[in-house]
Structures are given as C-alpha cells and as structure tokens.
C-alpha positions, 0 to 999 in steps of 0.5 A: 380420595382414597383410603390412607394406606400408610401404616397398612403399608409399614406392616405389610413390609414388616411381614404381616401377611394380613396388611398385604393381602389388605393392601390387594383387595383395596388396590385390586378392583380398581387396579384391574378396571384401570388395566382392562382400559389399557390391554382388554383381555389380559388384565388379569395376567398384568395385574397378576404380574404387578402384584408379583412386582409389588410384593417383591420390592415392598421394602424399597418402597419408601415413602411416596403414595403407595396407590401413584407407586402400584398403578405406575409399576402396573402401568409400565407392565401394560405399555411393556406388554402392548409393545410386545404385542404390537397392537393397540388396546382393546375393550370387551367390557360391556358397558354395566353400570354408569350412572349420571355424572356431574359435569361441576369444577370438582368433577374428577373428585366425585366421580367415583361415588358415580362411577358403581362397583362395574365402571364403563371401561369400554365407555371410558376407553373411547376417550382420548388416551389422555383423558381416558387414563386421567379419568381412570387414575383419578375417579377409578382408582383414587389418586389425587391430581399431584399422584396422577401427573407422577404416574403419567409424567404430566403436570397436576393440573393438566391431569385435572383439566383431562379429567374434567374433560373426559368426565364431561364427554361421558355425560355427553354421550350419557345424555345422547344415549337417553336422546338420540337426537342430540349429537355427539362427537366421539374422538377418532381411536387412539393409539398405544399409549406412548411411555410417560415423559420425564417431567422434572422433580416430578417423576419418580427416580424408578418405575419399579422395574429390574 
C-alpha cells in the first residue's frame, strides 16, 4: 500500500525544497486523521510539531520506511502530549464519509480504497485503542502489517488480526445504522494509549526524539 517515497526521501534530504514539501502533502491527510484519532482537537499543533521533528532529523534517517518513521515520531509527540494533559482522547469529528467495507481476509488492504478522502475518525476511534490505531496505521495511512507492528511495538500479524477485526465492527455498526433492529456490541471507551513495548529486532533503535 502507499506510494514508494524512496528517491523523494534522498532528495529531500539532499535539500530539495520541492521533495519535502512532497513528501508533507502525501503524509499530511493521512497523518492528521491518524492524530485526530489520538488527541481530537490538537491534531494540527502535533502534526505541526512532527513535522518540525521530521524536518530537523531527515539526515539521520536511514534506510527504514519513511511513512512507519514519520507516524512513530508523530505518535510518541501524541502519548507525550496525552500524558501532560492527562486526559484520555477525545474526537469532535463528525462522522462524513464511510462507505461499506468488505469484511474478506484482506480487509486491511482495501480499506483505504473505502474509507474516502473524510474517514470516520469518531466511528473509528470508538474502537479498542488496539484495533483502532491497527485500522488507522494500516487503511489511513497506508503502512504494511511489518511497518505497523514497528510502530506499535506488536507482532505483524497480531497487527492484521486487530485490523480485520476492527474493519469488521465498523461494517457491523454499518449495518446496525441502516437497521436499527440489528444489534451491536460497542466496546466499553478506552484508556490513553500506553507507549509501544519493546518488541525484539522489531523496534526501531530510536523514537526519533532529542
């Protein structure tokens, strides 16, 4: 999924003015849906400060894939962020746009073809913190099951199965919404996300933080 950034990456960090701002407007919509997930409102100023983060260590960035390395520096800005504030998540998004979702074993994969340029991030966001961040990192903003458990410090397929299961409670309430007579079980909220576990050769050696 996603687009291959690689030699936009190498010109953005051999200066080129016009890669990096490339490089935001491909990662940004996504970025931002992802955040609003994690701290509603502020969004914007985490995004904003990712990006600050992401511009200023471009050149230590070697190698890894470049969208699993922007979301994790973005991610742990959100969980520093929702520890100083020391409340839990909150989502003012109306829900615009999400049409039916397949409920097939490769779910994850097509969702974002489903999800439309304005996701449901409040529908999303009433998911278990773990199959909602699956969703989000996988159908939002396009990483592969491998880049996502890095990210969240999880095995790949643990990622998948989190994924597909929180994709399939989606069509469910889909569905309850079009007849309301069906029933649906809604997970009780959850908590502030806790920072990834160390997962083995997995994790990346740095969040990206100074």
């Amino acid at each position: 999924m996603g687009t291959d950034l690689t030699a936009v990456v190498r010109a953005a960090q051999s200066g080129d003015e016009a890669a990096f701002r490339q490089l935001y407007r491909t990662l940004q919509p996504g970025l931002l849906r992802y955040l609003t997930a994690l701290v509603g409102a502020d969004a914007e100023d985490i995004a904003s400060e990712t990006w600050l983060q992401v511009a200023r260590d471009l050149a230590t960035f070697t190698g890894q894939e470049f969208r699993a390395w922007t979301v994790t520096i973005a991610r742990n800005r959100a969980l520093d962020h929702l520890r100083r504030e020391r409340r839990r998540p909150a989502v003012p998004v109306p829900v615009q746009e999400l049409s039916e979702l397949p409920a097939t074993s490769d779910t994850a994969e097509r969702a974002s073809e489903r999800l439309g340029t304005r996701a449901a991030i409040e529908m999303i966001a009433r998911l278990p913190q773990r199959e909602a961040e699956a969703v989000l990192l996988r159908a939002v903003i396009g990483l592969d099951a491998e880049s996502a458990g890095r990210v969240l410090g999880r095995r790949s397929g643990a990622v998948r199965t989190a994924a597909h299961r929180g994709l399939r409670r989606l069509a469910a309430e889909l569905r309850q919404q079009d007849d309301p007579a069906a029933t649906v079980t809604r997970p009780a909220p959850r908590s502030v996300p806790a920072p990834p576990a160390p997962h083995g050769s997995d994790v990346e050696p740095t969040d990206g933080r100074r």
